[in-house]
C-alpha positions as CSV (number, residue, x, y, z in Angstrom):
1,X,47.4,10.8,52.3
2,X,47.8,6.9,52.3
3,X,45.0,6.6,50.0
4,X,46.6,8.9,47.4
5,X,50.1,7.3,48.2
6,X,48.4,3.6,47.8
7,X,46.4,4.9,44.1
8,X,49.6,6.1,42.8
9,X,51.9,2.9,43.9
10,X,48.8,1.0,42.3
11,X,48.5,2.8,39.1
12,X,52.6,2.8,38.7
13,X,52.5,-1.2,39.1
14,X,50.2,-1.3,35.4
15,X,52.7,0.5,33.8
16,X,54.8,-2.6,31.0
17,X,58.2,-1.9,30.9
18,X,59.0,-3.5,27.8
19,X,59.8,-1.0,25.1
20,X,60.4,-3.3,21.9
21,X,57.2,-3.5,20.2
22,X,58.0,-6.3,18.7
23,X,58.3,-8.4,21.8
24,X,54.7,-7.0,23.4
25,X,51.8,-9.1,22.8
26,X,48.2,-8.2,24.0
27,X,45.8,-11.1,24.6
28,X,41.9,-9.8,24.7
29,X,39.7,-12.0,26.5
30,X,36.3,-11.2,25.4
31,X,33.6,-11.3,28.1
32,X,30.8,-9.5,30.2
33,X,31.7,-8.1,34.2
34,X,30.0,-9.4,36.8
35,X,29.7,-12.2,39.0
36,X,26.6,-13.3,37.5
37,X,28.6,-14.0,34.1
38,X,31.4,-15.5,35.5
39,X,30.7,-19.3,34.6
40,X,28.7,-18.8,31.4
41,X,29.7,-19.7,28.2
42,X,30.0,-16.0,26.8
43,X,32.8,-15.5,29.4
44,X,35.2,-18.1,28.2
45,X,37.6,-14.9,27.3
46,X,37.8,-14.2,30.9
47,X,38.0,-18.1,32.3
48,X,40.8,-18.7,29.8
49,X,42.7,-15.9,30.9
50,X,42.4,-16.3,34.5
51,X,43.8,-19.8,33.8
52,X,46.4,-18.2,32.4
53,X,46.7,-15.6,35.4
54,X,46.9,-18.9,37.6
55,X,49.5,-20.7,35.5
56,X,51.9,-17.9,35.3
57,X,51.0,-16.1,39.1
58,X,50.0,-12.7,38.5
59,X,47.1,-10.9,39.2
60,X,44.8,-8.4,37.4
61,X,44.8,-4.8,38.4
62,X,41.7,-3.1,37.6
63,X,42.5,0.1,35.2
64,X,41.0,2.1,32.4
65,X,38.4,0.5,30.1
66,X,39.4,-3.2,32.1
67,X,41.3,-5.4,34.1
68,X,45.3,-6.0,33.0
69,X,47.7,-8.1,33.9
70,X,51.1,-9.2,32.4
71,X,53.6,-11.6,32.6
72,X,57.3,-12.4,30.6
73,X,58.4,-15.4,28.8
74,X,61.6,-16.0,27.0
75,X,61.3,-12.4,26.6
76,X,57.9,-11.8,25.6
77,X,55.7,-9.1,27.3
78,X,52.1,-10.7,27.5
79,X,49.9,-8.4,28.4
80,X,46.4,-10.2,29.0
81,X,43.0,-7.8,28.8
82,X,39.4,-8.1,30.2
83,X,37.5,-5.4,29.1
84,X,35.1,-4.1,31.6
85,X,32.8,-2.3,28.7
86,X,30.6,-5.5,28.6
87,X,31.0,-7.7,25.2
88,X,29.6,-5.3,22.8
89,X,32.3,-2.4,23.3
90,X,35.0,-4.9,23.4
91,X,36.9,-2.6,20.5
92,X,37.0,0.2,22.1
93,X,39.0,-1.8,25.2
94,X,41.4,-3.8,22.9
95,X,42.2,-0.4,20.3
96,X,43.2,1.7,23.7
97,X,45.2,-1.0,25.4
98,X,46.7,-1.6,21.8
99,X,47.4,2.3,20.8
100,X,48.8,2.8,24.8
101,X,51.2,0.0,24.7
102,X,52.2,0.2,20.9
103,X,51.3,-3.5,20.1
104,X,51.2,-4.3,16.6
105,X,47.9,-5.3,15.3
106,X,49.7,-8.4,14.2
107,X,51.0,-9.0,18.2
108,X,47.1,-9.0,19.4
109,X,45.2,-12.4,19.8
110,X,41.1,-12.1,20.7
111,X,39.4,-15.1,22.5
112,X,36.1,-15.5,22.1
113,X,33.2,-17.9,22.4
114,X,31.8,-19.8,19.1
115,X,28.3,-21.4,19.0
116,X,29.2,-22.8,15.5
117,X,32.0,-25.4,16.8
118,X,31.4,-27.9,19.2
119,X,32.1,-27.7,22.7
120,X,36.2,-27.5,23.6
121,X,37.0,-27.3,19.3
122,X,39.9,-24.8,18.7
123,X,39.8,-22.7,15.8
124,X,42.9,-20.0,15.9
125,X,42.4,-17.6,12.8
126,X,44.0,-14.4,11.0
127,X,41.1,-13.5,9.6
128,X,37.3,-14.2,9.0
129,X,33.4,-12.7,9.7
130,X,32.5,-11.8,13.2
131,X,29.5,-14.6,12.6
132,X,27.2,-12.8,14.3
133,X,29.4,-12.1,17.6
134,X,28.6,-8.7,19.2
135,X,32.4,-8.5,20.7
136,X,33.9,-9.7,17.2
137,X,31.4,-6.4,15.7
138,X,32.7,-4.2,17.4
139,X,36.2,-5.7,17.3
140,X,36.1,-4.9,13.3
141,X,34.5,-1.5,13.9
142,X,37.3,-0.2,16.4
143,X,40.2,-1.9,14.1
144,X,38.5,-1.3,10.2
145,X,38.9,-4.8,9.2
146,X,38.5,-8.7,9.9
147,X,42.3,-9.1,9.4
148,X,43.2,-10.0,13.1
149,X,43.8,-12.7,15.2
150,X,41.4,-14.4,17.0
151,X,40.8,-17.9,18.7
152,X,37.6,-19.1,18.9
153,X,37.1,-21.5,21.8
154,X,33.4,-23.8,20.5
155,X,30.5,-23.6,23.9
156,X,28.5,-25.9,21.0
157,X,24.8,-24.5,20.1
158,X,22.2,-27.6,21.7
159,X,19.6,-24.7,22.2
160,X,16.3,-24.3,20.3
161,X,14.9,-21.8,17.8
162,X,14.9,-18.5,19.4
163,X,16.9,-19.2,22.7
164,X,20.7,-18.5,20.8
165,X,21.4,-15.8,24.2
166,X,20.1,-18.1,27.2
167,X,22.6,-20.3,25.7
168,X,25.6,-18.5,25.5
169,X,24.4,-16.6,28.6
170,X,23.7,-19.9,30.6
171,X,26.1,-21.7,32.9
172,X,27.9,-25.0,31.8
173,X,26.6,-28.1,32.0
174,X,28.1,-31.1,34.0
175,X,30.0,-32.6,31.5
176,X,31.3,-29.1,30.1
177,X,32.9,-28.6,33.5
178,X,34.6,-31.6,33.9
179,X,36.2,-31.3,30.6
180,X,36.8,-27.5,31.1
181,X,40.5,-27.6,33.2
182,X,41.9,-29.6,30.3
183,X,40.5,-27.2,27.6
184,X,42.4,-24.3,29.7
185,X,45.5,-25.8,30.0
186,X,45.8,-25.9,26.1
187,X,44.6,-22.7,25.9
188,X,47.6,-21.4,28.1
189,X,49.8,-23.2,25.9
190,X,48.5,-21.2,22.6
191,X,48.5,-18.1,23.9
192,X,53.1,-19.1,24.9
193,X,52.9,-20.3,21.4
194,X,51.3,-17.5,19.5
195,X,54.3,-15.1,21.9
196,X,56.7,-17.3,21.0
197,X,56.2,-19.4,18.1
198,X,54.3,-17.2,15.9
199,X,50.3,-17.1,14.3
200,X,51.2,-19.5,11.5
201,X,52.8,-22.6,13.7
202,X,50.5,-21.4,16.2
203,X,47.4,-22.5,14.0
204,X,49.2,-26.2,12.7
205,X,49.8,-27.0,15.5
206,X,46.3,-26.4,18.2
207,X,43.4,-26.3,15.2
208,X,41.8,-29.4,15.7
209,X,43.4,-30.3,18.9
């Protein structure tokens, strides 16, 4: 009896109040489970929103297709995601969590790693190819198009011919990690701006900071 009284008091606390639409916006960290992908470069998704979990004290509840937690400002619902269908089936996370809570496409941001920008660049886009990223793929497939937001946080590419996923799969360096908190911090302050400011200001004023 007290586990069924504790699954239903847990699976009641997911539930987002907010019933404007408009004022919901989900945030899709892209990123693979497990602890032995926690500090690798692929995961930046997750490590940015954990920051962000940090910065604005909640915690994620583990539910259907991944972990979610939310948090208001001025507001705004943001409703941060960490799909647990490893980075390849990311879609399939972001279009239920999108089609439950009845987010506008244009009120979804996805993070993701970039081995085409160097390490800590910000790119924030509305559109563009997956370059080759299995969690952007899928991304596309689930949504049928490359019109959506995304912010591409750059993990650099200083890896030889051939070795592309030991990279992205490998932990960060030294001087990564000690430049790492700062890089987060901003990152909690796009994803308050894109809520509150909007894509378009959003993108003049991070891209290149």
């Amino acid at each position: 009896m007290l586990r069924l009284l504790k699954s239903f008091f847990t699976k009641q606390s997911i539930i987002i109040e907010e019933k404007d639409p408009m004022k919901k916006f989900l945030i899709v960290g892209l990123g693979n489970i497990g602890e032995e992908y926690t500090e690798t470069r692929h995961n930046i998704g997750f490590k940015i929103l954990d920051e962000v979990a940090t910065t604005n004290d909640f915690t994620f509840e583990t539910a259907k297709l991944g972990d979610i937690g939310s948090y208001k400002v001025k507001g705004r619902t943001i409703i941060c995601l960490k799909p647990s269908t490893y980075m390849n089936r990311s879609g399939k996370a972001l279009k239920y969590w999108m089609d439950k809570e009845n987010i506008p496409q244009s009120n979804v941001l996805v993070i993701t790693d970039d081995i085409n920008l160097p390490f800590g660049t910000i790119r924030i886009k509305t559109k563009g190819s997956n370059g080759g990223h299995n969690g952007l793929k899928d991304v596309e497939l689930f949504l049928q198009t490359i019109q959506y937001n995304r912010y591409r946080f750059g993990v650099g590419s200083d890896f030889g011919k051939g070795r592309q996923v030991e990279y992205v799969l490998g932990l960060w360096n030294s001087d990564e990690q000690a430049l790492l908190p700062e890089r987060l911090k901003k990152s909690t302050e796009i994803i308050n701006s894109f809520a509150l400011a909007g894509i378009a200001r959003t993108m003049n004023q991070f891209n290149n900071s």
